[in-house]
MIDOSE-1310 file (N, C-alpha, C; in nm, 2 decimals, decimal comma, always signed):
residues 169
xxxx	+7,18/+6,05/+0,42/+7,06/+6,05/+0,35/+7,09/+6,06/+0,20; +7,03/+6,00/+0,09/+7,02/+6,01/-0,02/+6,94/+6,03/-0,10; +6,84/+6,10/-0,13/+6,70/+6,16/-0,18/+6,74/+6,11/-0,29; +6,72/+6,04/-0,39/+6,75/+6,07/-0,56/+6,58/+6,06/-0,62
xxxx	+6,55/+6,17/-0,70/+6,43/+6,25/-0,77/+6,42/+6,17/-0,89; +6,34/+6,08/-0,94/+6,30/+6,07/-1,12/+6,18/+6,18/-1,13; +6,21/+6,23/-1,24/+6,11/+6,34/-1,26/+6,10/+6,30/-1,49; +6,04/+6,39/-1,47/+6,07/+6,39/-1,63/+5,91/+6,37/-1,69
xxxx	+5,92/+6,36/-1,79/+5,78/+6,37/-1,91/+5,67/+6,29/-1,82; +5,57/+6,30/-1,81/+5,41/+6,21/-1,78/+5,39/+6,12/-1,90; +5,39/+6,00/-1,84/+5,37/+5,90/-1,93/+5,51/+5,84/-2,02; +5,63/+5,91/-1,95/+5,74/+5,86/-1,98/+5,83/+5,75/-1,90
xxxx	+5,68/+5,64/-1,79/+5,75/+5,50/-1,80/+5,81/+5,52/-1,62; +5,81/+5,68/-1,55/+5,82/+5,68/-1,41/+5,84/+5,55/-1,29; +5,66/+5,56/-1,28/+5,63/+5,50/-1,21/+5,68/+5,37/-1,19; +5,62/+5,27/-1,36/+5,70/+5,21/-1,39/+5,81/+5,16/-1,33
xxxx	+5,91/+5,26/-1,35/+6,03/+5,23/-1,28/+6,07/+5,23/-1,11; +5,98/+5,32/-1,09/+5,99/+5,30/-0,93/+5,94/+5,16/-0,92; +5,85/+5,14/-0,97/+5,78/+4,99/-0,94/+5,89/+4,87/-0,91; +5,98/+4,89/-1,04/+6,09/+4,78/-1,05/+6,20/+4,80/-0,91
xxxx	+6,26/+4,92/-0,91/+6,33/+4,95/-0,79/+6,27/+4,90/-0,66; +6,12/+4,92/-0,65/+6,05/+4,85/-0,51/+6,08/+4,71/-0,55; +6,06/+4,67/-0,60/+6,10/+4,52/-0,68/+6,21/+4,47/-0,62; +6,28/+4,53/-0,64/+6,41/+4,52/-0,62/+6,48/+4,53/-0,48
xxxx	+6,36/+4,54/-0,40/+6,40/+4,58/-0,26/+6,44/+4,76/-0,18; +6,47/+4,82/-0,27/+6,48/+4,96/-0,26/+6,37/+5,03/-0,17; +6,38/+5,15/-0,11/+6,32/+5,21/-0,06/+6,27/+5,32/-0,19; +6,12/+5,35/-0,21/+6,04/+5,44/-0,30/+5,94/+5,51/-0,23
xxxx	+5,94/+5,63/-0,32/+5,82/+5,67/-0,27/+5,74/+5,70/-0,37; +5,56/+5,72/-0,37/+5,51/+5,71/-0,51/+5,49/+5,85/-0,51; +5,45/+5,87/-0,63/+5,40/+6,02/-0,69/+5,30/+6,10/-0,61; +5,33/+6,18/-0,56/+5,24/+6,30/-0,47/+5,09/+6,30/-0,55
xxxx	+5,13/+6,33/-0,68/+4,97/+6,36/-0,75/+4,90/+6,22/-0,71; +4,95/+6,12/-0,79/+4,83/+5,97/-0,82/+4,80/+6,01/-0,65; +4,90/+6,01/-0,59/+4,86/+5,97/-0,39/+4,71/+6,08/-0,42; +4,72/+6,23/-0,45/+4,64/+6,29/-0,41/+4,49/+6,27/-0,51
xxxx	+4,55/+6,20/-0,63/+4,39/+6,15/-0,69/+4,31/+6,07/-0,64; +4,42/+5,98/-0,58/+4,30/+5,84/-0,53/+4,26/+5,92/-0,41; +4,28/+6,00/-0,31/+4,22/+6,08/-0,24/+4,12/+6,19/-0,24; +4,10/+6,21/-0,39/+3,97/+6,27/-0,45/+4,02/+6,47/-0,44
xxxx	+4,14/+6,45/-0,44/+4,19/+6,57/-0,46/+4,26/+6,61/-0,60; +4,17/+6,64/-0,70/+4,22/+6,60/-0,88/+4,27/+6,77/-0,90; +4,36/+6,75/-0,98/+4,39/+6,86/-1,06/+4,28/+6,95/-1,18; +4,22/+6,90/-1,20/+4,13/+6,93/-1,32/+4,03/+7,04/-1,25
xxxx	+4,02/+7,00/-1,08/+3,93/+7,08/-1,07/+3,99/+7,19/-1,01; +4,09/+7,20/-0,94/+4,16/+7,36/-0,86/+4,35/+7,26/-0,89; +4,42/+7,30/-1,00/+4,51/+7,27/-0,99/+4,61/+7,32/-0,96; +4,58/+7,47/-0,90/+4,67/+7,59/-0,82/+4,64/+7,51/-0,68
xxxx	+4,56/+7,46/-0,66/+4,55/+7,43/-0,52/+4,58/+7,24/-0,48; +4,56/+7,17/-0,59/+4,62/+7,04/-0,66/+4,77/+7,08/-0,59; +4,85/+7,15/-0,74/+5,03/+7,11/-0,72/+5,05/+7,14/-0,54; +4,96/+7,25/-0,48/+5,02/+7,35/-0,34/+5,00/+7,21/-0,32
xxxx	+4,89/+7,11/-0,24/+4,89/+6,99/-0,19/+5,02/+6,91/-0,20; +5,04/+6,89/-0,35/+5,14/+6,80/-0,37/+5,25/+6,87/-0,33; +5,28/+7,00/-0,32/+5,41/+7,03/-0,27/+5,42/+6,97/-0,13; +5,31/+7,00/-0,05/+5,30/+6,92/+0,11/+5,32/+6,85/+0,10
xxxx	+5,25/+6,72/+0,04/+5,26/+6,61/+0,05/+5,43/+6,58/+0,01; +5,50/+6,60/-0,10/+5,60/+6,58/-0,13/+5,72/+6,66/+0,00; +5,68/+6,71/+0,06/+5,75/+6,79/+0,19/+5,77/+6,69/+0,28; +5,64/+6,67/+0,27/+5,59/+6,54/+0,43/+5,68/+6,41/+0,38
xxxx	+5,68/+6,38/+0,25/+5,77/+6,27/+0,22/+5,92/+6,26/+0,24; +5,97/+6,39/+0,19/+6,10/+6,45/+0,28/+6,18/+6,42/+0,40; +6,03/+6,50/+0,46/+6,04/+6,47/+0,64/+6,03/+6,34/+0,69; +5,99/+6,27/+0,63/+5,97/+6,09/+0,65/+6,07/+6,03/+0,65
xxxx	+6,13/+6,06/+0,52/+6,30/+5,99/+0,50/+6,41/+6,07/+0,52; +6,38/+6,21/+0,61/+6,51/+6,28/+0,62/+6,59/+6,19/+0,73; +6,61/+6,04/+0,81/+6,70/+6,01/+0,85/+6,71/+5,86/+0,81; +6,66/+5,86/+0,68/+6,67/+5,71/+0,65/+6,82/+5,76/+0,59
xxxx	+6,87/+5,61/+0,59/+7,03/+5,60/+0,56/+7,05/+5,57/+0,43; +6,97/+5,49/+0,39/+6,97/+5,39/+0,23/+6,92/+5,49/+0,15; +6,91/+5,47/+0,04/+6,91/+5,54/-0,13/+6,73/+5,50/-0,05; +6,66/+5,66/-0,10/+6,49/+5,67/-0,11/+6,53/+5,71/-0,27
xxxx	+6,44/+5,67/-0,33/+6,40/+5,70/-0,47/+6,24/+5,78/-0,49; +6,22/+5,86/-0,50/+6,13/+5,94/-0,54/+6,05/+5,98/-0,68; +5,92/+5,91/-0,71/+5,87/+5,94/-0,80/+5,77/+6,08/-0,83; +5,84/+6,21/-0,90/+5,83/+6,30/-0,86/+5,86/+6,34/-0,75
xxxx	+5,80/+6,46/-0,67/+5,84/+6,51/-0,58/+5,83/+6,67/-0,56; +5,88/+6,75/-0,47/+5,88/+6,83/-0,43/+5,91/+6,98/-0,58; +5,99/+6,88/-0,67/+6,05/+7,00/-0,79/+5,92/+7,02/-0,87; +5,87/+6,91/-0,91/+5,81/+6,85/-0,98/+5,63/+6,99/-0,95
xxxx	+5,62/+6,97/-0,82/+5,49/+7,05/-0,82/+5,53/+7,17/-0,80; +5,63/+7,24/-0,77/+5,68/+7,38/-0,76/+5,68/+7,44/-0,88; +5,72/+7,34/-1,00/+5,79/+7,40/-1,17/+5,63/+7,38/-1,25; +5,53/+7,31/-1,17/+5,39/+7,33/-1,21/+5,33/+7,46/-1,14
xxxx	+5,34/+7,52/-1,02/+5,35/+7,64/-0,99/+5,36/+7,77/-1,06; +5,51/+7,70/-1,11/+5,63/+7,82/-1,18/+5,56/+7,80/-1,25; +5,48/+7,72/-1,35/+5,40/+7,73/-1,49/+5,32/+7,84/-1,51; +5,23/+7,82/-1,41/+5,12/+7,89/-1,36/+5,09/+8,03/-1,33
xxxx	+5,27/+8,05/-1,27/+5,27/+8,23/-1,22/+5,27/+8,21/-1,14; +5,29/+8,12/-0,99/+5,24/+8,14/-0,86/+5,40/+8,15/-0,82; +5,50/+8,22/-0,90/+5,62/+8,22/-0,83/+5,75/+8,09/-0,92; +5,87/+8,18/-0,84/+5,97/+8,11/-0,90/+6,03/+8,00/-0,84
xxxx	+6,02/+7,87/-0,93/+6,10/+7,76/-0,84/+6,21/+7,79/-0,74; +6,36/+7,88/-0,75/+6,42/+7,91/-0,63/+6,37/+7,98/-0,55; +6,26/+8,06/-0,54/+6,21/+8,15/-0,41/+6,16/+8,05/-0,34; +6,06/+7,95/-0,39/+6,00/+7,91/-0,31/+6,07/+7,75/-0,25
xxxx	+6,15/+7,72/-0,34/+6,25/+7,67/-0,25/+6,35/+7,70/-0,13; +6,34/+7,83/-0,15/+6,42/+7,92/-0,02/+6,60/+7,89/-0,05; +6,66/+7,85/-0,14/+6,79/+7,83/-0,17/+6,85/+7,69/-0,14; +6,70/+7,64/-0,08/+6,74/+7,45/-0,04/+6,74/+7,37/-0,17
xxxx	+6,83/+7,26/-0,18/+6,81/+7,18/-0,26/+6,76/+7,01/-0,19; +6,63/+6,96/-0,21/+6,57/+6,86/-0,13/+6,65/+6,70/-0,19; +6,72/+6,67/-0,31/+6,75/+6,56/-0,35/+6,93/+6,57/-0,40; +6,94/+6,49/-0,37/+7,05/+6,45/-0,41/+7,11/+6,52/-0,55
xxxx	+7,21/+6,55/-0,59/+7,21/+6,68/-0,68/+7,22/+6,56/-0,86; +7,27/+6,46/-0,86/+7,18/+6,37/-0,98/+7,05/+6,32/-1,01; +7,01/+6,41/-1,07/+6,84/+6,38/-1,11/+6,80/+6,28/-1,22; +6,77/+6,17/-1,20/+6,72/+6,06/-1,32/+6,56/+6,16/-1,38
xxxx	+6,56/+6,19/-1,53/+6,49/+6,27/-1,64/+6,41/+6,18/-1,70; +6,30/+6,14/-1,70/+6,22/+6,08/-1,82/+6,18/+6,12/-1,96; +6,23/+6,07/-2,07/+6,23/+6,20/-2,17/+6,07/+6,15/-2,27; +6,03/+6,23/-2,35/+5,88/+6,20/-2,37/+5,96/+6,09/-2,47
xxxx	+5,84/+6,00/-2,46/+5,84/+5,84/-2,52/+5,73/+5,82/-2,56; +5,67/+5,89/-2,69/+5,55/+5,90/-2,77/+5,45/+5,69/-2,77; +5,57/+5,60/-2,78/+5,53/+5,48/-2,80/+5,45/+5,46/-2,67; +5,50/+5,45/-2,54/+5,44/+5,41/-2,41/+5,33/+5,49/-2,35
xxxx	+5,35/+5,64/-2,40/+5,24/+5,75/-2,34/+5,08/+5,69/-2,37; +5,01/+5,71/-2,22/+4,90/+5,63/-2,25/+4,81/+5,75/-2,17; +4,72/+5,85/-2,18/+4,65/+5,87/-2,10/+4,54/+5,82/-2,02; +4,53/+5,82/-1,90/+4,36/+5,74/-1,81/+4,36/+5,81/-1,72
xxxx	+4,27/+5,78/-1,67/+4,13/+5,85/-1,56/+4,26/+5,96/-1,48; +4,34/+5,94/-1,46/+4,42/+6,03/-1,34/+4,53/+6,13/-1,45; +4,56/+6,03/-1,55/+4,65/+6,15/-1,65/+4,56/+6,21/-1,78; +4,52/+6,35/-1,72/+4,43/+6,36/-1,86/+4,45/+6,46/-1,96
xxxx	+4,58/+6,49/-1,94/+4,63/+6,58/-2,04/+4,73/+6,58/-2,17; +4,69/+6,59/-2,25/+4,76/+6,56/-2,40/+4,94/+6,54/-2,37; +4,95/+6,42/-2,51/+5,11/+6,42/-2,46/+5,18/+6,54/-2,53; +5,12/+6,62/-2,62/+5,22/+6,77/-2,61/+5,21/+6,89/-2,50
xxxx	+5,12/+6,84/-2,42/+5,11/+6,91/-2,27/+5,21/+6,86/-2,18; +5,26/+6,69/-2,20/+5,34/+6,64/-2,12/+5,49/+6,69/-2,19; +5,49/+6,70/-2,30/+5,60/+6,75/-2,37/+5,68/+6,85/-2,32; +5,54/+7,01/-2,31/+5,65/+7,13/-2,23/+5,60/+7,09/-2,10
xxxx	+5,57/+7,00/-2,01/+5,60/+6,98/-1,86/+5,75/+6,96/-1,87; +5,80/+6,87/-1,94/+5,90/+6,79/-1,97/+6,03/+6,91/-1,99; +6,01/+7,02/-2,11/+6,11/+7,11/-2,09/+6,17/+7,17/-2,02; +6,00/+7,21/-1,98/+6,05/+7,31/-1,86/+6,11/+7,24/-1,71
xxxx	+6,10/+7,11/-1,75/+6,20/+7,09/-1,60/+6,34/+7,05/-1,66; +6,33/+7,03/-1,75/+6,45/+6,98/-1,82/+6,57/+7,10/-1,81; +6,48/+7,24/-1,81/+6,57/+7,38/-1,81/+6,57/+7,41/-1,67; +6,44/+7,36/-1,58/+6,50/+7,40/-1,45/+6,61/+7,32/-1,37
xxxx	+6,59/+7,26/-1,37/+6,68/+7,17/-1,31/+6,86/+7,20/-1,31; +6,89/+7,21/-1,40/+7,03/+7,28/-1,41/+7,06/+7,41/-1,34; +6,93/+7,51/-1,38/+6,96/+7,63/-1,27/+6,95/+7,59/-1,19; +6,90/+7,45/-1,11/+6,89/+7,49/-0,98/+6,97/+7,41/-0,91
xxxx	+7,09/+7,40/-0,97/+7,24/+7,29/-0,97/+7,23/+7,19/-0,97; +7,09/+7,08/-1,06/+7,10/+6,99/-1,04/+7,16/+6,91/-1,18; +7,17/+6,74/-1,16/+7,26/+6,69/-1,31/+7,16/+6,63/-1,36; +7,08/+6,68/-1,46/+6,97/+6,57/-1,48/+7,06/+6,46/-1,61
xxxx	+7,02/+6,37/-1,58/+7,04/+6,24/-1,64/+6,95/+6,19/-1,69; +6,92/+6,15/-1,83/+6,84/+6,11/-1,90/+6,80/+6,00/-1,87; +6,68/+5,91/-1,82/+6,68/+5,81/-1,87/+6,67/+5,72/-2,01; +6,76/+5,63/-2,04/+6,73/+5,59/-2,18/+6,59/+5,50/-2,24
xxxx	+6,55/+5,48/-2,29/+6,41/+5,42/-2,36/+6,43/+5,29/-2,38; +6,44/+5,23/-2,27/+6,48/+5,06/-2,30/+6,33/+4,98/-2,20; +6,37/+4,92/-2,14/+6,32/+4,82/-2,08/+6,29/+4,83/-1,94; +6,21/+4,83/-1,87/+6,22/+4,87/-1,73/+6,35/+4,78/-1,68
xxxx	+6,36/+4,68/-1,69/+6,47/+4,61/-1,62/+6,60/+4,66/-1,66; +6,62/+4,71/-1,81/+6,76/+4,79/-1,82/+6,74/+4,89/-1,76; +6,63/+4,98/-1,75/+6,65/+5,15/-1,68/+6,69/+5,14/-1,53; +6,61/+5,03/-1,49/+6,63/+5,01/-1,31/+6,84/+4,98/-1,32
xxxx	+6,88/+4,91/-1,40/+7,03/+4,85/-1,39/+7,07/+4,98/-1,44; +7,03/+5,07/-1,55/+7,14/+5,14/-1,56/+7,11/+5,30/-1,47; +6,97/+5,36/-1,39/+6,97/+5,40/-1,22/+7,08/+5,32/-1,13; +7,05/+5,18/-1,13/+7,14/+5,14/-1,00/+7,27/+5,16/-1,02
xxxx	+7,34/+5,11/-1,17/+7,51/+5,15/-1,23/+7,52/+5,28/-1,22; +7,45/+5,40/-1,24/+7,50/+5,56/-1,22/+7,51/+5,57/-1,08; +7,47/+5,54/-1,01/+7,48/+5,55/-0,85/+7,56/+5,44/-0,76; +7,62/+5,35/-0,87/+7,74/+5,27/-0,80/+7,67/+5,16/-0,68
x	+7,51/+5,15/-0,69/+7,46/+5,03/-0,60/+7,43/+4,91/-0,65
């Protein structure tokens, strides 16, 4: 199995890029949150009870591809709603991870990209809100042995080539 996590700033171009990797033939999975907005499950209105969802949901996605063989690419994920958790006070990202690490230990990072950030109907929070999302996974992620890897601010078709060149596919 190969879990590999993009995580990083809201509105720093993600999805986006999963998009291109499905493109591309790749195995993805999409973002736990958008899954649970179009479901009518929104953060704005119980987002303690929002990210717990998305931890599930991001769990169940886990459990889906724990015996796929090929590279799963992950937009967001399981870190992602835990370190909105850890925002919150509902606990520390390694407790509630229990000492597991769910992805692949190189993490592709989205860094905020003030040019592309767009907020709508499902992202409704300021891009200096997305900013300290952004640190603070920026700082977890290392404790929690992982290698986050920047993505650089180019082009979707360069970021998908230079994901596929760090991982040698």
């Amino acid at each position: 199995m190969a879990d590999y996590l993009i995580t990083g700033c809201s509105g720093g171009g993600k999805s986006t890029l999963i998009a291109e990797l499905a493109d591309r033939g790749l195995r993805t999975v999409a973002e736990p949150g958008r899954r649970l907005i179009a479901r009518g499950i929104a953060p704005w209105s119980d987002l303690h009870g929002f990210l717990l969802a998305a931890a599930d949901t991001a769990r169940a996605d886990l459990e889906i591809h724990r015996s796929t063989r090929e590279p799963v690419f992950y937009d967001r994920g399981l870190i992602d709603a835990l370190a909105g958790l850890e925002r919150l006070g509902a606990g520390s990202v390694p407790d509630m991870l229990g000492g597991g690490r769910p992805y692949e230990s190189l993490v592709f990072i989205a860094p905020p990209w003030p040019e592309i950030y767009a907020s709508d109907t499902d992202r409704r929070h300021t891009f200096d809100e997305a900013v300290e999302e952004y640190r603070h996974l920026a700082k977890l992620l290392p404790a929690l042995g992982y290698r986050p890897v920047e993505l650089p601010r180019t082009s979707v078709a360069e970021r998908a080539a230079f994901v596929l060149n760090a991982l040698g596919i």
